[in-house]
RORO-597543 format. One record per residue (C-alpha): residue number from 1; residue in three letters; x, y, z. Coordinates in steps of 0.5 Angstrom, whole numbers, plus 2048, in hexadecimal, padded with zeros to 3 digits. Layout:
REM RORO-597543
REC num residuo  px  py  pz
REC NUM     ALA   X   Y   Z
...
***
This chain:
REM RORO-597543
REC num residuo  px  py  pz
REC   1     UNK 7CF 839 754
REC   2     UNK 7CB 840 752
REC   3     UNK 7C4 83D 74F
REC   4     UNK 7C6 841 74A
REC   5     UNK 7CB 83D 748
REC   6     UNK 7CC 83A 741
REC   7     UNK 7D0 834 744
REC   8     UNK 7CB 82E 746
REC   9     UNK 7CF 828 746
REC  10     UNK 7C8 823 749
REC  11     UNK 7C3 826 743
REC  12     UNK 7BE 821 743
REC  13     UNK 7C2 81D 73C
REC  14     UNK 7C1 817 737
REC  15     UNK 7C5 815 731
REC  16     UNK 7C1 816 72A
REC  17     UNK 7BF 80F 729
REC  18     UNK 7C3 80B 724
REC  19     UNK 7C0 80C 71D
REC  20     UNK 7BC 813 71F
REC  21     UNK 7BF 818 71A
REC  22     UNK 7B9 81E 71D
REC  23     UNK 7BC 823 720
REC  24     UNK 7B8 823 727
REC  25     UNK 7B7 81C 72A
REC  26     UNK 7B2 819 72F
REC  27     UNK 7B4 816 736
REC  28     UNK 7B3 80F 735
REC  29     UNK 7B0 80F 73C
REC  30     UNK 7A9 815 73A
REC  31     UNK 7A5 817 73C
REC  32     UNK 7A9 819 742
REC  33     UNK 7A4 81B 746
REC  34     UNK 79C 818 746
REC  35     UNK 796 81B 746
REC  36     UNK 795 818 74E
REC  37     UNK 79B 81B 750
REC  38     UNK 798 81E 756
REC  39     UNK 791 81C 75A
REC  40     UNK 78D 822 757
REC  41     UNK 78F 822 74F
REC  42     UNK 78C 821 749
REC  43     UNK 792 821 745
REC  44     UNK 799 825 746
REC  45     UNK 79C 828 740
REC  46     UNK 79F 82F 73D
REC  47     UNK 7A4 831 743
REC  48     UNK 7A9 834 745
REC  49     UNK 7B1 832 747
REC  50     UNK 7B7 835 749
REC  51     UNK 7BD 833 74E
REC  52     UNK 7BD 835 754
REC  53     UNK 7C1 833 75B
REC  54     UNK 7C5 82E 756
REC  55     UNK 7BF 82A 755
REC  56     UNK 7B8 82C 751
REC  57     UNK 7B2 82F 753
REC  58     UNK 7AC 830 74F
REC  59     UNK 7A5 835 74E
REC  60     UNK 7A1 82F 74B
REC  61     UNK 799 830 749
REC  62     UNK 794 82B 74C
REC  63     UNK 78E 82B 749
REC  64     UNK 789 828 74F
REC  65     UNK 784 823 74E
REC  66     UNK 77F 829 74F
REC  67     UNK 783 82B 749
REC  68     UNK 785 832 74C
REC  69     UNK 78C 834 748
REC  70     UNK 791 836 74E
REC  71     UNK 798 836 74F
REC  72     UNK 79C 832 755
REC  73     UNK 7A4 832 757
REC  74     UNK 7A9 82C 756
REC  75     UNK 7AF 828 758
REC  76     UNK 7B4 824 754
REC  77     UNK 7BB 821 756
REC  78     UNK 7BC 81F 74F
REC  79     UNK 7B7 823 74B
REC  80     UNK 7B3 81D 749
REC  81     UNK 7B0 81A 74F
REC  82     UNK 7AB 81F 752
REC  83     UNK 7A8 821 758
REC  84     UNK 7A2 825 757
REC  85     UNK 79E 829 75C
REC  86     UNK 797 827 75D
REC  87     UNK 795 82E 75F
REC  88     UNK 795 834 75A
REC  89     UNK 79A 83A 75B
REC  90     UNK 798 83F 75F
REC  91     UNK 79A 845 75C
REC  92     UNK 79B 84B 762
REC  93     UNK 798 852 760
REC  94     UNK 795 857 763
REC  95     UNK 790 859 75E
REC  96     UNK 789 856 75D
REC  97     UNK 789 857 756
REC  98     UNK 78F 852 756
REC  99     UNK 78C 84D 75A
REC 100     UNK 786 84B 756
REC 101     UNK 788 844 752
REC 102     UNK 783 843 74C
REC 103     UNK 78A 83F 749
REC 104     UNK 792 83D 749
REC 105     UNK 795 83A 744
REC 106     UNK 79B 838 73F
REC 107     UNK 7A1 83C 744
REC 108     UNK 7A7 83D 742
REC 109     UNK 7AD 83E 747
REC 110     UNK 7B3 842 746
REC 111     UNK 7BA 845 74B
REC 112     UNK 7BA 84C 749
REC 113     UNK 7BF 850 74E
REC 114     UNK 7BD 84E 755
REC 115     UNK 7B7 84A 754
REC 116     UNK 7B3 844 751
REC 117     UNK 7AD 848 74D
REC 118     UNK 7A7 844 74B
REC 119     UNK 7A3 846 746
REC 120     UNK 79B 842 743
REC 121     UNK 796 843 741
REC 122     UNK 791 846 746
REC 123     UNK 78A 848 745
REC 124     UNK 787 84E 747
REC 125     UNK 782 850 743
REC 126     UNK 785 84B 73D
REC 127     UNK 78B 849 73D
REC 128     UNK 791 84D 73D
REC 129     UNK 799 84C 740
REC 130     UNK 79A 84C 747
REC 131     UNK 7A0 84E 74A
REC 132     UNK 7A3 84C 751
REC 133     UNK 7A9 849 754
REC 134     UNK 7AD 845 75A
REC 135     UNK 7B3 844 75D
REC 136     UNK 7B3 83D 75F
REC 137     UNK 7AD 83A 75C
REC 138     UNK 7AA 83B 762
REC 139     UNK 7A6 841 763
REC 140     UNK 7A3 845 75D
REC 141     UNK 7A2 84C 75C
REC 142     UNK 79E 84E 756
REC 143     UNK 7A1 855 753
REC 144     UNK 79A 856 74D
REC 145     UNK 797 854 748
REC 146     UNK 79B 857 741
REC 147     UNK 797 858 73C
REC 148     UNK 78E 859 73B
REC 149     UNK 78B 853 739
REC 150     UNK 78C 84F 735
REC 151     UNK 792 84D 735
REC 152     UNK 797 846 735
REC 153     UNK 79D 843 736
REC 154     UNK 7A1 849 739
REC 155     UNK 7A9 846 739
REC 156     UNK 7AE 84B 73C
REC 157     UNK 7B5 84C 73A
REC 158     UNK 7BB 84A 73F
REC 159     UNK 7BD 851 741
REC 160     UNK 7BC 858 73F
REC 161     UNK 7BD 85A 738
REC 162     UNK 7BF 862 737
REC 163     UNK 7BE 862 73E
REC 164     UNK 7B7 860 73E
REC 165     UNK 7B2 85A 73E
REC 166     UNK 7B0 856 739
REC 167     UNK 7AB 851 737
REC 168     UNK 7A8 84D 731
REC 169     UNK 7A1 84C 732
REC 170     UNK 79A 84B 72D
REC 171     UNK 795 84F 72D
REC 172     UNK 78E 84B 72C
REC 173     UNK 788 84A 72D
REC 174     UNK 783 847 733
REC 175     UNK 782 840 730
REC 176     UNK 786 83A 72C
REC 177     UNK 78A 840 728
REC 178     UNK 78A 83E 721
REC 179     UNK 78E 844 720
REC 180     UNK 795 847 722
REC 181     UNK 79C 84A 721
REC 182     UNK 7A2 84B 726
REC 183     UNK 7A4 852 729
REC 184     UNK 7A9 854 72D
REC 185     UNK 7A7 85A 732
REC 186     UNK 7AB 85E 737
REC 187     UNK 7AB 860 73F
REC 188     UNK 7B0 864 744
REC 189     UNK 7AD 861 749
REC 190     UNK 7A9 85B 747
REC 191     UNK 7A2 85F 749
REC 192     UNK 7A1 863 743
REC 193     UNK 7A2 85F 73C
REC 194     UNK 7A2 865 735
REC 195     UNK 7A6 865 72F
REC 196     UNK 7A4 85E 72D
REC 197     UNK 7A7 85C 725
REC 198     UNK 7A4 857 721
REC 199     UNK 7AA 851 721
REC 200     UNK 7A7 84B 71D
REC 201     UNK 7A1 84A 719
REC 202     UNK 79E 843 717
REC 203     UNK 7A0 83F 711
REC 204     UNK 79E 839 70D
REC 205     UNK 79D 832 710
REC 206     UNK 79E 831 716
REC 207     UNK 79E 838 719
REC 208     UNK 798 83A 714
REC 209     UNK 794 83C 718
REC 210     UNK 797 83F 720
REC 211     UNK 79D 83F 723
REC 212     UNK 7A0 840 72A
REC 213     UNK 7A6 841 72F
REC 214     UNK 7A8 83B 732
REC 215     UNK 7AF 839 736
REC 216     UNK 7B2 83F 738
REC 217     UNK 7B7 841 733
REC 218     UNK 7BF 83F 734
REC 219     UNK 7C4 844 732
REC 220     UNK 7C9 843 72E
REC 221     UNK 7CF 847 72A
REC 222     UNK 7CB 847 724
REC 223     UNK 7C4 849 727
REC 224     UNK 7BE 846 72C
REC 225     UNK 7BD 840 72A
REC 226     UNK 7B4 83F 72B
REC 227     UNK 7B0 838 72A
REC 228     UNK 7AA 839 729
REC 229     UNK 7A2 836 728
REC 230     UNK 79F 836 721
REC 231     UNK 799 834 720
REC 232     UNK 795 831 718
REC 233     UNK 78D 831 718
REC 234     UNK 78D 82A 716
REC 235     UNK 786 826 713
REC 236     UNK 786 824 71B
REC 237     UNK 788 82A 71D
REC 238     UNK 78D 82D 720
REC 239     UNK 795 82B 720
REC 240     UNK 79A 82D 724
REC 241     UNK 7A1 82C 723
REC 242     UNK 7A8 830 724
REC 243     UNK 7AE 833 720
REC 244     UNK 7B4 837 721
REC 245     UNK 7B5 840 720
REC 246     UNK 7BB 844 722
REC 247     UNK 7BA 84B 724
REC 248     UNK 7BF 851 725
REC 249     UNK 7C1 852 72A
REC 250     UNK 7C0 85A 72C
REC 251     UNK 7BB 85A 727
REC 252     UNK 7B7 853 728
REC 253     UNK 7B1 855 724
REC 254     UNK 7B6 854 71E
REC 255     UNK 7B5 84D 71C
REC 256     UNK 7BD 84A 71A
REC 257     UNK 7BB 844 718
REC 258     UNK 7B4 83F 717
REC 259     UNK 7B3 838 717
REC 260     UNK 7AF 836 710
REC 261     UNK 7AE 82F 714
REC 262     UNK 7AB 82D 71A
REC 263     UNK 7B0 82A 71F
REC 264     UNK 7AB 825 723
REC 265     UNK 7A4 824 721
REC 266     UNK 79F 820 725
REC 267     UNK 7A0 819 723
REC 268     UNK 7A0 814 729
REC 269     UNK 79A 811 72C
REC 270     UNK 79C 816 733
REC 271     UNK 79C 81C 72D
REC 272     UNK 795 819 729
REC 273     UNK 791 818 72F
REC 274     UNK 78E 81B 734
REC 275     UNK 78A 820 736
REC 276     UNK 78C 825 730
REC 277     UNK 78F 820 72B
REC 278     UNK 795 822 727
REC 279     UNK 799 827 72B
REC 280     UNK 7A1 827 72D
REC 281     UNK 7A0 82E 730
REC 282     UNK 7A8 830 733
REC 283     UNK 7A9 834 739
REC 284     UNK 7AF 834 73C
REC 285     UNK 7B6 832 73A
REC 286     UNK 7BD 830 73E
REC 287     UNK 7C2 832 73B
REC 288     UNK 7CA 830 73C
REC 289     UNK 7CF 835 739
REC 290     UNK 7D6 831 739
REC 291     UNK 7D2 82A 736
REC 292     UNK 7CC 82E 732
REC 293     UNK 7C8 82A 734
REC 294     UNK 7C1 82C 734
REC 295     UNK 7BB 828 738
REC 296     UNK 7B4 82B 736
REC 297     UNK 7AD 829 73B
REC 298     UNK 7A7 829 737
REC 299     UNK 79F 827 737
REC 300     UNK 79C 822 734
REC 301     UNK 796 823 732
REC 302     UNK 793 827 738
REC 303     UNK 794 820 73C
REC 304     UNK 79B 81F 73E
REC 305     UNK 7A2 821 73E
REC 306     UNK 7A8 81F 73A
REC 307     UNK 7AF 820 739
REC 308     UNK 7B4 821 733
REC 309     UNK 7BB 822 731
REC 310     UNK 7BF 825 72C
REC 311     UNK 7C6 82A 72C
REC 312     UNK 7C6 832 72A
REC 313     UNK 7CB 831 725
REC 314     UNK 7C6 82B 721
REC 315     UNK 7C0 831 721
REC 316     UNK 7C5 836 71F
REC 317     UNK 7C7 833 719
REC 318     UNK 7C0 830 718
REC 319     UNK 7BE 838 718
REC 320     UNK 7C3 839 713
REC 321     UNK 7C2 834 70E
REC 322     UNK 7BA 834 70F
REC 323     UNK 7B9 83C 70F
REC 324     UNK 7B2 83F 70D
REC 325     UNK 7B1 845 710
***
């Protein structure tokens, strides 16, 4: 089967529970994978997943127990039960400035031609985008860093557009960042990064104070379907939930439709407790064309790693109803 296929007949899955009207539901069994999954962590959460080989492979960040954030390779039959590398990813590079590790954190992994690309957040001098590849989630090739720091959450498009890259990411700052909005940059050759457009802005509730790319986005017939983190300051500090946009598909700047309302907020003990309480944080989707079906992986609260489940046309109807763009 092509790993770009939209065909995925073993998509992790679990029927809406009886009596639950939500359009994203929670896997019964979450977290799927503990904060201890591996000799050295801390904790496990906002990682990344796509098929591979018919099975599922995985970049995962682990914080260590010297709470160093990096960035380790995984395995999984079912896309459930994980096995995760104790080591971190070591990345091939011939240049010494790329070598230097200050951080690794909240990656995202897409098939995009010949390849898996790999992009997180990388410290060099503060935070920026990291860019690297693989072809078999064995060895790594860092490729560069895409913008001047401080910059988040730098999610790419799964092919080319007009010819030429894309990537949704978040300018920022060298902190908790209590600002942000999501632009949308392009490359010929993932090294230089330029004509960056201003996509979408924060809101009231619970996407007023910064925004974020999370999963990479789906393409439909109707446009590229992106979830997305959206954060409130609330009296106890910040909430992180997440929604629903969809972009054209030759201009993905332009927003077609807006959730007003968020899909998933952190609600369960997994979600409200933690290292950083209150965070449901999607990073990565497993979609199945033929069946629509959508499995959505996501932190919880900076410590663990949870499964939910929805299907493409109950998003699209809900962007259409709950539009606020």
């Amino acid at each position: 089967m092509n790993e770009n296929s939209p065909i995925l007949p073993n998509i992790p899955w679990e029927d809406r529970p009886t009596g639950c009207d939500d359009i994203v539901w929670r896997y019964s069994a979450n977290p799927i994978i503990p904060r201890n999954l591996t000799k050295t962590s801390n904790s496990i959460f906002n990682s990344a997943v796509v098929p591979f080989k018919g099975k599922f492979a995985g970049v995962f960040r682990c914080d260590n127990k010297k709470r160093e954030m990096n960035i380790h390779n995984g395995r999984s039959d079912d896309g459930i039960h994980w096995h995760i590398e104790d080591d971190p990813i070591e990345w091939v590079t011939n240049d010494p400035e790329l070598s230097h590790f200050e951080h690794r954190y909240d990656p995202r992994v897409t098939w995009l031609e010949d390849r898996y690309y790999v992009t997180w957040c990388n410290g060099y001098h503060g935070p920026t985008i990291g860019i690297g590849y693989t072809y078999d989630f064995e060895k790594f090739h860092f490729i560069e860093n895409a913008f001047l720091p401080f910059n988040r959450n730098g999610v790419l498009f799964p092919r080319k557009i007009n010819g030429n890259f894309y990537m949704l990411n978040r300018p920022s700052d060298n902190g908790h960042t209590p600002f942000g909005d999501i632009f949308v940059s392009e490359s010929p050759d993932m090294v230089h990064w330029g004509r960056h457009r201003h996509a979408m802005g924060t809101k009231g509730g619970w996407q007023s104070t910064k925004i974020g790319a999370g999963p990479v986005p789906i393409e439909t017939s109707e446009g590229w379907l992106l979830f997305y983190h959206g954060v409130l300051t609330s009296c106890n500090g910040f909430v992180y939930s997440f929604g629903a946009a969809l972009l054209d598909l030759d201009e993905p700047w332009k927003v077609i439709y807006r959730g007003g309302s968020y899909l998933m907020s952190p609600q369960t003990l997994y979600e409200c407790v933690g290292d950083v309480p209150n965070v449901a944080f999607p990073c990565a989707t497993l979609y199945d064309q033929p069946s629509g079906k959508i499995a959505i992986y996501y932190g919880g609260a900076d410590t663990v790693t949870g499964l939910a489940f929805t299907t493409l046309p109950e998003v699209m109807q809900f962007l259409k109803d709950n539009d606020d763009k």
